[in-house]
Each structure stands twice: as structure tokens, then as C-alpha cells.
C-alpha positions, 0 to 999 in steps of 0.5 A: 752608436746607441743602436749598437750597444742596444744590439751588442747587448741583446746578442749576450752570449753564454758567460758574457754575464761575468763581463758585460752589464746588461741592460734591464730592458733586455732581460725577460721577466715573468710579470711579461707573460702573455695570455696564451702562456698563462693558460698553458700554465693554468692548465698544466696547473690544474692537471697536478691539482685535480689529477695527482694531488688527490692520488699521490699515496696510490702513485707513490704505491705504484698501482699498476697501470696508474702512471701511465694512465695519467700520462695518456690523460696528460697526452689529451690535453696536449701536456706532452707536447708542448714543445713539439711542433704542430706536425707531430701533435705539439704546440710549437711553443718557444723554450721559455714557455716550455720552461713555465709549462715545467714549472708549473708541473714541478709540484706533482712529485713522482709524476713530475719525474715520469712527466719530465723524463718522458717529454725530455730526455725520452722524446726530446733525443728523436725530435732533436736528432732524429731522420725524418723518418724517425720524427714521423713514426716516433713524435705523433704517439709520443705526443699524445702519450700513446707510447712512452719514453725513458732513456738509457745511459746511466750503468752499473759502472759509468755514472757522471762518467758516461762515454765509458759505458760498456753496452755494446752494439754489433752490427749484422754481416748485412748491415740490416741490424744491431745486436746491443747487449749491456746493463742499464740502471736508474731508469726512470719510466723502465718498467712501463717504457715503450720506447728507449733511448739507448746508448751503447758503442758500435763494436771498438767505438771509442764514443757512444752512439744512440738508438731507438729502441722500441720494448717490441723489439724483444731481448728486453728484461727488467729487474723489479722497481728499485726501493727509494728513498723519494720520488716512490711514484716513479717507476726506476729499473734496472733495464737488461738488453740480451741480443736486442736486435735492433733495425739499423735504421733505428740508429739515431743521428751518426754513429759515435754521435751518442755522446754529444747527444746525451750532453745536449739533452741534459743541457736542456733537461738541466735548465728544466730542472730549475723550473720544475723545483721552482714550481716545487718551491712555490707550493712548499712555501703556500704550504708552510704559509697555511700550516703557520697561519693556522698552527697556533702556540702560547696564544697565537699563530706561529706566522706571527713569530720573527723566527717563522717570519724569517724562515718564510722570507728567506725561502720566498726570496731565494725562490724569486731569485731562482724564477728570476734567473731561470725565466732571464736564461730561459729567453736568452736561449730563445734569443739565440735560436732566434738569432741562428735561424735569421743565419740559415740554421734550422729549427732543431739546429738553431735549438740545440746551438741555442741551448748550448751556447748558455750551457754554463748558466743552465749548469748553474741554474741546475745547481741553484734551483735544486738547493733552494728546493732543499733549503725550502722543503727543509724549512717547511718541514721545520715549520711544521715541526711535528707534523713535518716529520709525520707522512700523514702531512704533505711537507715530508713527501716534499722533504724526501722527493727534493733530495734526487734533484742534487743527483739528476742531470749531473750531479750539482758537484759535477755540474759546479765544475762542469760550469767552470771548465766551460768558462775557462774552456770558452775564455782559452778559445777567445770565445769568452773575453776574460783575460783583459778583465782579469788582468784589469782587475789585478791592475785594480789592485794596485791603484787607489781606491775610487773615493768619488761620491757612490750612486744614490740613485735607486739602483745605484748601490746595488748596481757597484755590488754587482760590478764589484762582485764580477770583479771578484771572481776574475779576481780569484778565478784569474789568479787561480788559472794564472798559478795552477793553470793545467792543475787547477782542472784537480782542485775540484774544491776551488772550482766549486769556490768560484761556481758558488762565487759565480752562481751568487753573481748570476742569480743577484744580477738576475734578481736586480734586473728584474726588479729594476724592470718591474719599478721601470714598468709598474713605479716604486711603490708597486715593488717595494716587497720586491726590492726587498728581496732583491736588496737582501739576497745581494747583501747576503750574497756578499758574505757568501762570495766572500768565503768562497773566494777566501776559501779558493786563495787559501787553497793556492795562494801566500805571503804578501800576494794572499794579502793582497788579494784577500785586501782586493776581495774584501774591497769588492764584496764590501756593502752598507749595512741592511736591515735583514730582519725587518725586510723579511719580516715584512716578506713573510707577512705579505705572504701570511697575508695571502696564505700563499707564495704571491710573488 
């Protein structure tokens, strides 16, 4: 029976978070890291130390010729390739050390973004879907940067709404060839892009499809480089194709696929996104120690004043939540391309249902990563005062270039709603159980509450937070399908309530477990830093929670039955009192210590 559960556990599918307790041994964490791991990060560390910091004011001038040269140089050490497998050029690396790889770009600025959208939604659309024709003349100088990648979806009049793009593709009276004639625009890489990932609708399609596009093929035009308010490094076009002729054979997967294509690849480039402000967090945040340490006021280092001490706390601690969630995610998905395979699929397929089975969590992620890069750019920016706000200081380049991440892969609005479409979607197929846990939940309502003597052990109290805050948002969640039900897709603002209610219970869980894994390996005293962390951002989340649950049942609710639920909601989120101040207190000087993020 135990080696069922152990099984049942382990085989976690995407959302089952909300309904399922997992066990700590099961999640991965990033103290787990092996050698070899550690060296592909180093590596791509080194690269943004030596590289790029030394040069970002040329990147950001755009100098001609410069981004793409450092992207061949990356393409060398094998930077590009990470996830490729061996036969193209790559590593063959698995998802979660593509994902560190990405973070440890993530503090490179602009050439991050040109990295990023190269390796991913540039190269990663032809290894996914492409013919093996298509892999063989395409990945190998993809890998080593020989070409270079950019994507084109986005138009003048489709934004979050991509399948209404009006580019065109015509095919031939000998069916040799496509003539694709559209606008494309917020192209990263265009004005330096060998190849494009282009979608347009075959004549009267009604869904896009997808195809590679080589700048050889002519028919190409760009406008000059879109002026930005960050990321000024990363070359952003308008891309213009004028009777682009295009070889039949360079129709990527099926025709009327593009769509699916362009969903699964930001999946991917979602999930990614958090490890890449993740990396962006941790640099900010050994910044902004440095700064504190040495900028001294009425006598003495402004690191050793309670109001710095709890800005630094607070951005450590939600930046060990994000690396907390993305790496559990991160090997949930290996996981699942593991389990597909054993069932016959192969690799590439085993991948893109891998991702697409935690698509939920990588939407949240997407959300969660790119916030806590804007709390922490912003909080060193105040940290430095002055010199924050001063371009001859580095946090103000952080400042500006943090602000596209709400925007990429799907706006964190759309992505807040995204999210939950997908769970209620899922629970409507019975893919996802949570109508016998609401309906428990509402059940819950009506009884006594459980006075039994609470867990003392180490974990115990945070554990019960957690239970209880699940049990929240089935609370507002199933009370909102259950009284709006086809209207609740228009009440984008209680969607967003329970994606926010729903993103603190991920990244609270995340952050327990991880810590609980830590102390199960290393002991108590080892972590005591780290409980803290975890301690505050639950207790913190409570509040959080709260409001974004009563802010939902306001929206639909009354009378007696608001009451009711709103008595329930404040049951579940209810927590002992914690001395907030002293445990980031104690964060902040670990930190100041050091002079660096050290978590």
C-alpha cells in the first residue's frame, strides 16, 4: 500500500497541487544539483561576468555586429545548445538543467532577451516540430550560433490574440511553394535574424500554421529598431514579408498546426521566464547588499538600519520562493517526459506533453518570477536612492529592463486567467478532481470546527496553513463556478483573485517542502535562515490570500451565504502570530554579511 501512495504521489499531474499533499522527498530542490549541473552553470555564469557586464552600455547602443558576435561566442562554448541533443550540437541536457542554465543568464540584460528568444521560441519551434529533414539542415548551425533564430507572431492587430493574425500564406498551382505576405511586429532579434519562425493562415485557414523561413529567401523588409523603454540592447523590429516565396517543404509540422505550435512553445518559454528573473533577482539583490554595505548615513552602513534590513529580507525571501517553485516544477515535467517515454512516446513528444501537462504551474510561474524581479529591481532602486535613479549606477538598467517580463510570453494578466481556464477546463473533463474537494469543503462549512490539539511538530503549523489555504481557494473557486458558471470566463477580475489565491498556495508549498527537504538532509540548525523564510512568506501569504478571496465573494456573492463563506475563508487563513521583523532581520544580516544573495 505505501508503495502505491509513494507511486501515486510521484506521478503528480499538472494542478493536482491544489488537491494532493506531496511529499517533500519527492520534490526536487536546488541544493540537489550535481557537478556536471554546476559547471553548465558556472559557465554560463562566467560568460554574463566576462562578456556582457563589461560591455552593456555598447549592447545597449546597439553597436553594430555586437550581439550577434557575442551570440556566436556563446554558440562555442555550447551555450546555445543546451537542450539540443548530441546529434545537432547540443548537450542533451534534461528540462531542469535547461531551466538553471537559464537562470544563470538571467542577469545578462538585453543579451539575455537575444539569448532567450534564440535558443527558445527560435530554435526550440524546428527541434519540436520540425521533419527530420528540417532538424538536419536547421539545429546544427542553430546550435552553434552560426544562424540566428527570432519568431514571428505578434501583429499590429493580434496581440494576446494570436490566431486572428491576418498574414497570409498562398500556396503555388504546383504546390512547390508559399507566398506569405503580413506584418509582424515586437521581433526580437529581427534586425539581425537568419531565420524566422513565421505564422500565417494558408488561404481561408481558419488556424495559423507555421514555417521556416530562411531572410535568403528575399521578400523580407524591416523597419528601424523600435526605441524602448528597456532591454535598449535587443534588437525589436517590425518584420514586413512581401511575396516571401517560401519552399513548400519548409512548412513546419501540419498545416493549421501553427497555433498549437505557438501555445506549447510559450509554455516552455513561460517557465523559462522565471528562471531567467530569478537569475536577474539574485544579482539585483548582491547589488543592492554591496551598495548597503558600503553607503554610509549618520555614522554608519545603511545595512545596519531595520528599514533597509526589511527590504532585503523580503526581496531574498520571495526570490527563494520563486527558485523554490520553478526548480519543483522544473522536475515535475522531467518526470512526466520520463513517464511518456517509459509509455512509447518519443522524445520530442514525450517533451511538449511533459510541459503541457504542468502548463498551469509554468503560467503561474510566468507571473510569480516576473513580480518578484519588479518587487526586487524596484527595492534596490530605493536602496540606492539617489543613485537608483542615476544610469551611471547599474540598479536603474535592472529597473527598466525588469518591466517587459510582465509583458512577454503572454501578459501576467492573461497568463492570471490563462491559468485558471486550464484548471477549471481540466476539472470539467474529470482530468483534475476538484469537484469532491470543493464540495467537501462546503461540506467543512457546516460542521464544528476541528478543536483537536494542532501539530507541534516542526513543520506541523505550516503544514495546516497550507491544507487550509487549499481549502480556500476550492472554497471561492467552487463557489464561483457553481454561481456564475458560463459567466465566470467574463469576470476576468475574480479570476485573477483566485490566480493570485492560487499562486501564493503553489509558491508556499514549494517553499515548505524545500525547506522541509533541506532540515531532512542537513538538520535544523543547518536552515534555520531558511525556516525563516519559508515561516514569513506562508504567514504572509495568509493575508494575501485572504483579500484576494474576499475581494472574489464580494464580486458574486450576498446575504447570509457571503457571511458564510467569508466566516469559512477567515477559518482557512487564520495563523498564529509571527515576528516578521526579526526573522528578516536576521535574513538581511546573513546577507549583509556575505555581501551577496547566499541562499
Amino acid at each position: 500500500m505505501e508503495t502505491e501512495e509513494k507511486t501515486a504521489t510521484k506521478a503528480i499531474k499538472g494542478g493536482e497541487f491544489l488537491i494532493k499533499v506531496t511529499d517533500a522527498n519527492d520534490i526536487f530542490i536546488p541544493e540537489q544539483w550535481d557537478e556536471e549541473q554546476q559547471m553548465i552553470a558556472q559557465t554560463n555564469r562566467d560568460f554574463i561576468e566576462k562578456e556582457i557586464w563589461p560591455i552593456l552600455d555598447r549592447i545597449d547602443s546597439q553597436e553594430e555586429g555586437l550581439v550577434p558576435d557575442l551570440l556566436d561566442k556563446a554558440g562555442k562554448l555550447g551555450l546555445l545548445g543546451i537542450s539540443l541533443p548530441e546529434e545537432y550540437g547540443g548537450f542533451g541536457k534534461d528540462f531542469n538543467t535547461s531551466l538553471l542554465a537559464t537562470e544563470a543568464n538571467g542577469a545578462g540584460h538585453s543579451f539575455t532577451v537575444a539569448m532567450a528568444a534564440h535558443t527558445g521560441i527560435g530554435t526550440g519551434p524546428i527541434y519540436y516540430y520540425g521533419n527530420k529533414e528540417q532538424k538536419d539542415k536547421y539545429l546544427p548551425n542553430l546550435a552553434t550560433g552560426k544562424w540566428k533564430a527570432a519568431y514571428c507572431l505578434t501583429e499590429p492587430g493580434s496581440g494576446s490574440d494570436a490566431n486572428s493574425g491576418k498574414t497570409q500564406a498562398i500556396p503555388s498551382k504546383d504546390g512547390k511553394h508559399y507566398l506569405i505576405n503580413g506584418q509582424k511586429m515586437w521581433i526580437t532579434n529581427g534586425g539581425f535574424a537568419d531565420i524566422f519562425i513565421v505564422f500565417a493562415k494558408i488561404e481561408d485557414d481558419k488556424n495559423l500554421s507555421a514555417f521556416i523561413v530562411e531572410k535568403e529567401f528575399g521578400g523580407i523588409t524591416l523597419n528601424p529598431e523600435e526605441k524602448k523603454m528597456g532591454i535598449k540592447g535587443s534588437s525589436t523590429r517590425q518584420v514586413f514579408f512581401n511575396d516571401c516565396k517560401v519552399p513548400s517543404e519548409n512548412l513546419l509540422g501540419e498545416r493549421q498546426l501553427g497555433f498549437k505550435i505557438a501555445l506549447n512553445v510559450l509554455n516552455i518559454g513561460r517557465i523559462k521566464l522565471s528562471a531567467a528573473c530569478m537569475g536577474g533577482c539574485k544579482n539585483a539583490i548582491t547589488l543592492a547588499a554591496k551598495y548597503a554595505n558600503e553607503r554610509e548615513q549618520f555614522g554608519k552602513a545603511i545595512s545596519q538600519y531595520g528599514a533597509i534590513k526589511h527590504k532585503i529580507g523580503e526581496m531574498a525571501i520571495r526570490t527563494f520562493a520563486t527558485e523554490s517553485a520553478t526548480y519543483r516544477c522544473g522536475q515535475n515535467i522531467d518526470d512526466a517526459i520520463n513517464s511518456y517515454k517509459e509509455e512509447g512516446l518519443d522524445e520530442v513528444d514525450a517533451m511538449l506533453k511533459g510541459v503541457e501537462q504542468f502548463a498551469i504551474e509554468a503560467a503561474i510561474l510566468k507571473v510569480f518570477g516576473s513580480e518578484t524581479l519588479d518587487y526586487v529591481v524596484d527595492e534596490g532602486v530605493q536602496i540606492y536612492g539617489g543613485m537608483g535613479y542615476s544610469a551611471d549606477a547599474p540598479m536603474e538598467r535592472a529597473y527598466r529592463d525588469s518591466r517587459i517580463n510582465r509583458i512577454f510570453e503572454g501578459t501576467n494578466e492573461i497568463n492570471r486567467m490563462l491559468a485558471i481556464d486550464m484548471i477549471m477546463k481540466r476539472a470539467m473533463k474529470g482530468e483534475l478532481d476538484l469537484m469532491g474537494p470543493a464540495k467537501a469543503v462546503a461540506d467543512e462549512l457546516l460542521s464544528v470546527p476541528d478543536f483537536s490539539d494542532p501539530d507541534t511538530s516542526l513543520f506541523g503549523p505550516e503544514k495546516k496553513y497550507i491544507a487550509n489555504y487549499k481549502k480556500a481557494v476550492l472554497l471561492v473557486a467552487g463557489a464561483a463556478a457553481q454561481k456564475l458558471m458560463m459567466e465566470l470566463a467574463n469576470e476576468q477580475e475574480v479570476l485573477m483573485n483566485i490566480a493570485d489565491m492560487v499562486m501564493d498556495v503553489y509558491a508556499s508549498e514549494s517553499t515548505l517542502l524545500r525547506v522541509e527537504k533541506m532540515v531532512n538532509m542537513n538538520g535544523e540548525t543547518e536552515n534555520e535562515l531558511q525556516l525563516d523564510m519559508v515561516r514569513v512568506f506562508i504567514y504572509d501569504s495568509a493575508d494575501r490570500i485572504n483579500r484576494n478571496g474576499k475581494n472574489a465573494l464580494n464580486s458574486f456573492a450576498e446575504g447570509d451565504e457571503l457571511r458564510m463563506m467569508t466566516m469559512g475563508l477567515k477559518r482557512f487563513t487564520k495563523v498564529e502570530p509571527l515576528n516578521t521583523k526579526e526573522a528578516r532581520r536576521r535574513i538581511a544580516s546573513k546577507i549583509s554579511e556575505e555581501n551577496k544573495y547566499c541562499f
